[in-house]
N, C-alpha and C positions, 0 to 999 in steps of 0.2 A: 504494500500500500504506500503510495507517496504522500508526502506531508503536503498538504493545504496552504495555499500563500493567505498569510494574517492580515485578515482586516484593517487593523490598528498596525501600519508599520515601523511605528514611531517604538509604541507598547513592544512590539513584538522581539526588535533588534534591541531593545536594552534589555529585555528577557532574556534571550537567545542570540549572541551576537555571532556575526558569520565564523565558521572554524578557522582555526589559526588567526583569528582577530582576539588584542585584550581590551578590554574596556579599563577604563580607568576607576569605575566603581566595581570592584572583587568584592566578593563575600569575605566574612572578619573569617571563612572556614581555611576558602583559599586561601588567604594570608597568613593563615596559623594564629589568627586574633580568636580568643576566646569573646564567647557572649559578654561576660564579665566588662573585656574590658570597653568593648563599644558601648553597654549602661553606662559603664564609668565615665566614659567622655557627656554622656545624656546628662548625667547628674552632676556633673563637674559644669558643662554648657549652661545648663537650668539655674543652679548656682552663682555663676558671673553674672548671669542677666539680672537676676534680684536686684544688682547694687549697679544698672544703667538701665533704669527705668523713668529717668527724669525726675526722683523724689531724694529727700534729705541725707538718706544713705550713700548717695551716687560715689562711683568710683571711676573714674575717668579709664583707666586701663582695664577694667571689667567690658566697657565698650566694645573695644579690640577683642577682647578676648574670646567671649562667648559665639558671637560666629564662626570662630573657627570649629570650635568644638564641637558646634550642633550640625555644621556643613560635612566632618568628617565621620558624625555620627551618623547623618541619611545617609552618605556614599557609602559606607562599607554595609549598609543595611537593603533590605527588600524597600521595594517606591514606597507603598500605603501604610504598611507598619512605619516604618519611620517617621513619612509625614505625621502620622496619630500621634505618634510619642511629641516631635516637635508642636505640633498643636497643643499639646499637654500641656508641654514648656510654656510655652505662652501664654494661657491660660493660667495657670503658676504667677509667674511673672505680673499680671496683669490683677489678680486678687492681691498679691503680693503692692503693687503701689497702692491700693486700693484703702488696705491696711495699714501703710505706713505713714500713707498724706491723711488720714482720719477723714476720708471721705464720707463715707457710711455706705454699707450694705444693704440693697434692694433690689427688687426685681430686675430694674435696668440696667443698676451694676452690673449684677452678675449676667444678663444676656449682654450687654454691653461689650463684656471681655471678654467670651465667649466666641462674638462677632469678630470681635477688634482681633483676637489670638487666631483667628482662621486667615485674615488679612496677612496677618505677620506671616504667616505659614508658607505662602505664596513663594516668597523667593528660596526657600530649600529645598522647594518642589522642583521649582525654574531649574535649580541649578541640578539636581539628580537627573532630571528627565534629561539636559541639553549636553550637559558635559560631557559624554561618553558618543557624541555624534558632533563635534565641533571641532573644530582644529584647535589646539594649544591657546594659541594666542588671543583666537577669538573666542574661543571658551571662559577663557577669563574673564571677561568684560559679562557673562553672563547674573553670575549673580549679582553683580556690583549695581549694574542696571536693573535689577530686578528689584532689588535691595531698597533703592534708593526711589523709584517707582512708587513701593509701596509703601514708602510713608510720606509721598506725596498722594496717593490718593486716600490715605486718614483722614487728610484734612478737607479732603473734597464730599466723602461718600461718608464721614461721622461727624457728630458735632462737637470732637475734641481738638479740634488743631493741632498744634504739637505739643499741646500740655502731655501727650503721652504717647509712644512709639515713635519719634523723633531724638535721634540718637547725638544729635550738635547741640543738644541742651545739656547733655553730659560732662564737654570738653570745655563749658563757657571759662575755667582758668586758661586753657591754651591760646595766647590771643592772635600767634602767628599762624597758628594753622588757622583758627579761626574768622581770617582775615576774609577766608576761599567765598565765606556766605554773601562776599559782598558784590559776587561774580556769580555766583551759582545757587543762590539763596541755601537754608537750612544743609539739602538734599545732598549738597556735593561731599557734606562728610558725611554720611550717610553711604554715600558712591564710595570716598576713599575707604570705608572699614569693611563695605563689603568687598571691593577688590584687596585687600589683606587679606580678608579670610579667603580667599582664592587663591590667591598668589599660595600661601602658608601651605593649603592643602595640596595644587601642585605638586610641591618640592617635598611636601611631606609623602607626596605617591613611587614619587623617581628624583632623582638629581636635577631639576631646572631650574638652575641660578639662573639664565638668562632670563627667565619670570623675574626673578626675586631682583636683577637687577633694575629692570625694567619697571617695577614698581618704587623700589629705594628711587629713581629717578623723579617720577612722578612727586611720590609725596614729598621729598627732597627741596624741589622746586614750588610745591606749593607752601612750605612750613617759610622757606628762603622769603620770596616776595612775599607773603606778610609780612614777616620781618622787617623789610627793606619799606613797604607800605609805614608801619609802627614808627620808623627810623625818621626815612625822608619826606612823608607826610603826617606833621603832627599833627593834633589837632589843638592848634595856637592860637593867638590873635584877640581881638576882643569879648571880654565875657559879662554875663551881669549876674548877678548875686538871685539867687531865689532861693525861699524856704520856702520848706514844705512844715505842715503843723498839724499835729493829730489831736483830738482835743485827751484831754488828762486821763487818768486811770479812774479817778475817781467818779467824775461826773458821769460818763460810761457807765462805770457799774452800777450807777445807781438807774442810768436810765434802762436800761438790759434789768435791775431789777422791776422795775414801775413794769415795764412791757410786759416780764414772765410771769405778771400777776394778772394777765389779762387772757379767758379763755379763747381760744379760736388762732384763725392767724391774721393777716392783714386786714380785712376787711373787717375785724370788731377790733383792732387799734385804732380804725379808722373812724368807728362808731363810736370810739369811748368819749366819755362827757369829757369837753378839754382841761376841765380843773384837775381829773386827774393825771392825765399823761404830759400836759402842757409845762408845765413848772420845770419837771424831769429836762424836755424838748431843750426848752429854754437855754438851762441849765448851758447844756452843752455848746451850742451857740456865741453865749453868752464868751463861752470859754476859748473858742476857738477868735472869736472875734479879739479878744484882750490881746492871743497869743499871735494874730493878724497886728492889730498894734503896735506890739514888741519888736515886730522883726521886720518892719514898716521901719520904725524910730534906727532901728542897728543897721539900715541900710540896704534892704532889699528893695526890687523893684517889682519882682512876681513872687507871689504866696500860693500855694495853693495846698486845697484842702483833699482830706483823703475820697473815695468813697462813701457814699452815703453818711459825709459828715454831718450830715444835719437831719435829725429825722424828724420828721412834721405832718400834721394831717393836714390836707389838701386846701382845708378853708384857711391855715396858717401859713401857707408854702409861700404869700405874695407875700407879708412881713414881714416872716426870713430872710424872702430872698433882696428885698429892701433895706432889710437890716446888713445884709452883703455892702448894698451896693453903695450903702450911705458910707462904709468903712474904706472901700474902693478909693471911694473921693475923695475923701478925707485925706489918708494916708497917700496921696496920686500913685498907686499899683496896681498892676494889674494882678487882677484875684480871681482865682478858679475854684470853684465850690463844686464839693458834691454833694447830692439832695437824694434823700431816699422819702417818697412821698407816698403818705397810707392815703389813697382815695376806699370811696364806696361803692363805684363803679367797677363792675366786674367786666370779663374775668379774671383777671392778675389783680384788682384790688390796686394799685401804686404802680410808681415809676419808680427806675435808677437814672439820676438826670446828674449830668455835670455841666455849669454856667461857668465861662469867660466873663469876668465882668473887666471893663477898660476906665482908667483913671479918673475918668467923668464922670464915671457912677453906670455906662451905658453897656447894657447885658449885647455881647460881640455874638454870643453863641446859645443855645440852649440844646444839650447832645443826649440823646438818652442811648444807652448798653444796645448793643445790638450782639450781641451773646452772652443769653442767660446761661449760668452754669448749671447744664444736663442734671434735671432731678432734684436740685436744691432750689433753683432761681425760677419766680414764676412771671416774673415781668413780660409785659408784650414788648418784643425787640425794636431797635431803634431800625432803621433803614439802613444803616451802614456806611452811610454818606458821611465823612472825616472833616471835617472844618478845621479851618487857615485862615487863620488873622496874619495881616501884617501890621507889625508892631515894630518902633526903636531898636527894638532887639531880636530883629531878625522874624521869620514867619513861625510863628506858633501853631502848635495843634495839638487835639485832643482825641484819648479814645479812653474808655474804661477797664480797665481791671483786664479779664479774660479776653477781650477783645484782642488781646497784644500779643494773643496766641494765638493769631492767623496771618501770618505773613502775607499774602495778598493784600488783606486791608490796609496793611501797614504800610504798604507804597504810594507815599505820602512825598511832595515835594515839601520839604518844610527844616526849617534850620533847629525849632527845639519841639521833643513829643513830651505832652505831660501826661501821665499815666495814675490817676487819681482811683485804689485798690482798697480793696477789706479782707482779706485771706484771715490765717487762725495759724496757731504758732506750727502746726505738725508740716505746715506747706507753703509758711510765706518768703520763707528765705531762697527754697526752691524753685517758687514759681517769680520772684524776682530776676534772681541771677539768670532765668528763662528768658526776659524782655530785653535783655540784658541784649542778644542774638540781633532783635528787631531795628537794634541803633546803628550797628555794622553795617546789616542790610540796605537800613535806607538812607545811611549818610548824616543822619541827625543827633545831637546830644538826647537822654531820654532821661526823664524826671521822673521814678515809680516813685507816689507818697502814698504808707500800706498806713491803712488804719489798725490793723493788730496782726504784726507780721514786720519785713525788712522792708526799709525805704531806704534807697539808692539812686545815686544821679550818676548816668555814665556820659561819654563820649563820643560820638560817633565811632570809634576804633575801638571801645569795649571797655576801655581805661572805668576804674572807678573814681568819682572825682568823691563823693557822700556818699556816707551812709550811717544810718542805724536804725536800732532794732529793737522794738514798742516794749518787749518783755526784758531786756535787760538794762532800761534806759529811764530816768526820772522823768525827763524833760523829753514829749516825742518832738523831738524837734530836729529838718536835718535843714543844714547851709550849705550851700555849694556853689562856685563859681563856675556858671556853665557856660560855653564858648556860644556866641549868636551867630556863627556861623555855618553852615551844615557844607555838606558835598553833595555832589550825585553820585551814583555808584553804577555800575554796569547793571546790575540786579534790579536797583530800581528803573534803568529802562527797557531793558528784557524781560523784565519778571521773572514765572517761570519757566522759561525758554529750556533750561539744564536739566527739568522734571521730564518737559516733554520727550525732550530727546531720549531718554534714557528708556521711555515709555513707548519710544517709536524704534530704538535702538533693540529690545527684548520684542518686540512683534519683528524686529528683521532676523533677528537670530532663532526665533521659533519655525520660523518659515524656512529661512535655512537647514534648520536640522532638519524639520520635513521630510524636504527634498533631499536631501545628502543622504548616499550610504553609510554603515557604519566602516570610521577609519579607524585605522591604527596610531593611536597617538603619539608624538612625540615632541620630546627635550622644546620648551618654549623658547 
C-alpha cells in the first residue's frame, strides 16, 4: 500500500520530514534529553517570566531570559502539547501580575488572562511551526517578528495597552537601549529579545556564531546610538519650574472615611444630603488650593493637581472649579486640576475630568479619561481627542492616568505631557516608570503627578528630572525643572510603521514556508 500525500503539508513535513532531512526541532529522545529536563526548562521559563511582567517585582534580565527557555522548551517538544504547557505559562504569569499589582480577582480577570495568555502563545507556535522549513537566516527573524506583532496587537484587540505583555516596560533603567522606542515605538525591544531568544537557541542547536555574530551587531548598534543620542543630544536649554501637589494624608483619609460610610456607589455619593459629604469635599480642596499657593509664592509657573483631586457632586463641581480658577489668577499659573464628579445621571453616575486653567482665570481645556481601567473604572470614556495649548512654555498637553498606556494616543506634537494619576501603592511606582516609555517616544518632557503612588517628571530621553513617592513622603509635593522644549522623533511620524512590518514580515515568512520544501538546515 502506498502512503497518501497529507492534506496539511505544512503539518505533515514537520511530523515526518523527508528521509535523510534533520529538522532542527528533534525530540529531547533523539537528543538523549530526558522529559525531566525539557519541564525543567518549562519551569525555569515560567519562573523568569513572573518577574517581566511589567509589575513591582520586575527584573530587567528575566526579560531576556524566559524566551529563551520556553522557545527551546516547544522545539524539543510535540507542536500542541507544548503550545498547552506555554499557554499554561502565561496564564501563570498573567494571575501572577494580577496578584502582585493588587488588582482584584473577577470574572474578567480571570477570562481576561486567559485570552491575553492564548495571545502571548502565538509567537512559540510561529516559531515551532516555521523554523524547521526556513533557511537559517530567515528563520531567525521568525519569532522576533512574531514576538513583537503580538504585543502590538494587545493593544489593539484588548483594553490593556501595555500596562501588560509589553516587555520595554521592563528595561525602563536601560536608557540607551531604550532610546530604539523613539524609532520603532514600544515593539522594537520587544523584536530585539525575541531575536535573542532565537539567535541563543540556534547556537544552542549547532555551532552558528555567524547568528550570534550577526545579532551582537544588531543590538550593538542599537545600545551604541542611544548612547551617542543621550550624549550629543541633551535635553538642554530652557526650563520652567512646575509642581505637582497631592492634597495631605490626612484630609484624604478623612474624606475616603465620610464616603465608606455611605451605602451604594457613585450614584448615592451623588445623592447624599451635601452637609454630609461637602465639608469632607471641601476639606480637600481647601488643601490643595493652600498647597497651589505655596508653590505659586517659591516660584513655579505650572501646578498641577493629581487625579480626581477634587471630588465633588455635580451641583458643587462649578464652585470648585471656580475656586481653581480664582487661585489661577491670583497666583498668574497655569493650573491643571483633576475633578472626579458624582453626578445622578446614569449610567456611570460621574466623570474623571482634568481642566487647564491659564493665568486669567480662563479654563484652556476640559479632558475627560478616555480609558477607564477594565472592571474597576465605570466612567463613560472621553473621545480620545489630546488637547495642546500653547503657552510661554512651550505647547502643553494633557491625558489621564491609564490613558499613557496607549502609545498611539500618545503621539502628541507637544513640548511638555502632564499626566494627572490615582494608582495605590502595590502598582504606582510601576505603572509610572511605564509612562516613563511614552516621553522617548514622542519627544516631550512628561509630568506623572500620582495621587497615592510615585510622581515623577522625566525628559524626553527618559532622564528622571523628580520625583517622589505619597507613602514614604510628608509633604506630597514634587518640583522639577522641566525643559519647554520637546523634539520630534521618527516614531512620532511613522507611528506604528515597525508593528506593521513585523506583522506583514511573519505573513511573508508563513507563506514562505508554505511553499518551500522541507531543507536541511544550516550554520547561519
Amino acid at each position: 500500500m502506498t502512503n497518501l500525500p497529507s492534506a496539511n503539508p505544512l503539518a505533515a513535513s514537520i511530523a515526518r520530514p523527508p528521509q535523510g532531512e534533520t529538522p532542527t526541532t528533534n525530540s529531547p529522545k533523539k537528543h538523549g534529553m530526558s522529559a525531566k529536563f525539557r519541564y525543567g526548562l518549562l519551569m525555569l521559563g515560567t519562573g523568569a517570566m513572573l518577574f517581566a511582567v511589567g509589575g513591582r517585582w520586575d527584573i530587567a534580565a528575566a526579560a531576556w531570559i524566559f524566551p529563551v527557555l520556553l522557545v527551546r522548551f516547544a522545539r524539543l517538544g510535540r507542536v500542541w502539547s507544548g503550545t498547552l504547557w506555554i499557554w499554561l505559562a502565561h496564564i501563570a504569569a498573567a494571575v501572577f501580575w494580577i496578584q502582585e499589582s493588587e488588582l482584584g480577582f473577577n470574572l474578567v480577570a480571570v477570562v481576561g488572562a486567559i485570552a491575553l495568555a492564548a495571545l502571548q502563545t502565538l509567537p512559540f507556535l510561529a516559531d515551532r511551526l516555521l523554523v524547521g522549513r526556513l533557511r537559517p537566516a530567515v528563520a531567525a527573524l521568525a519569532f522576533p517578528a512574531a514576538f513583537a506583532a503580538a504585543e502590538f496587537l494587545i493593544t489593539i484587540v484588548t483594553p490593556l495597552g501595555t500596562a501588560y505583555g509589553c516587555l520595554a516596560v521592563t528595561q525602563y533603567g536601560d536608557l540607551p537601549l531604550l532610546q530604539v522606542v523613539s524609532v520603532t515605538g514600544p515593539w522594537g525591544i520587544g523584536f530585539l529579545i525575541g531575536y535573542f531568544a532565537s539567535t541563543v537557541n540556534r547556537i544552542w542547536e549547532r555551532p552558528a556564531w555567524r547568528s550570534g555574530l550577526v545579532y551582537g551587531t544588531v543590538l550593538l548598534t542599537v545600545v551604541l546610538t542611544g548612547g551617542a543620542r543621550l550624549v550629543f543630544d541633551p535635553s538642554t536649554g530652557t526650563t520652567v519650574r512646575i509642581a505637582g501637589v497631592s492634597p495631605s494624608r490626612t484630609v484624604t483619609d478623612s474624606l475616603q472615611t465620610v464616603l465608606g460610610r455611605i451605602d451604594g456607589g457613585p450614584a448615592d455619593i451623588a445623592a447624599s444630603p451635601a452637609p454630609e459629604v461637602e465639608p469632607a469635599m471641601t476639606a480637600v480642596e481647601n488643601d490643595l488650593l493652600a498647597a497651589t499657593r505655596r508653590e505659586a509664592a517659591a516660584g513655579a509657573k505650572i501646578v498641577i493637581w493629581p487625579e480626581e483631586a477634587v471630588s465633588t457632586q455635580e451641583s458643587h463641581a462649578p464652585a470648585a472649579i471656580a475656586a481653581a480658577q480664582e487661585q489661577a489668577r491670583r497666583s498668574g499659573i497655569y493650573l491643571e486640576i483633576g475633578v472626579r464628579v458624582y453626578s445622578t445621571t446614569g449610567p456611570t453616575f460621574g466623570r474623571d475630568e482634568a481642566l487647564l486653567i491659564d493665568p486669567y482665570g480662563k479654563v484652556l481645556w476640559t479632558y475627560q479619561k478616555a480609558h477607564p481601567i477594565p472592571g474597576s473604572e465605570r466612567y463613560t470614556p472621553g473621545d480620545g481627542r489630546v488637547p495642546v495649548a500653547d503657552t510661554p512654555y512651550g505647547r502643553i498637553t494633557n491625558v489621564i492616568c491609564y490613558d499613557a498606556d496607549f502609545p498611539a494616543m500618545m503621539r502628541t506634537r507637544a513640548d511638555i505631557m502632564v499626566v494627572p494619576s490615582a494608582d495605590w501603592k502595590e502598582y504606582g511606582g510601576a505603572h509610572t516608570a511605564k509612562a516613563s516609555l511614552r516621553a522617548i517616544e514622542g519627544g516631550y518632557s512628561l509630568v506623572r503627578q500620582d495621587a497615592r503612588g510615585v510622581s515623577t517628571s522625566y525628559d524626553n530621553k527618559g532622564h528622571v528630572l523628580a520625583t517622589t513617592d505619597y507613602f514614604t513622603t510628608d509633604q506630597q509635593t514634587m518640583v522639577a525643572y522641566v525643559p519647554t522644549h520637546g523634539t520630534t522623533t521618527i516614531y512620532d511620524r511613522i507611528g506604528d510603521t515597525f508593528a506593521w512590518l513585523c506583522l506583514a514580515g511573519l505573513a511573508a515568512l508563513t507563506t514562505n514556508a508554505v511553499a518551500r520544501p522541507w531543507r536541511r538546515t544550516t550554520d547561519g
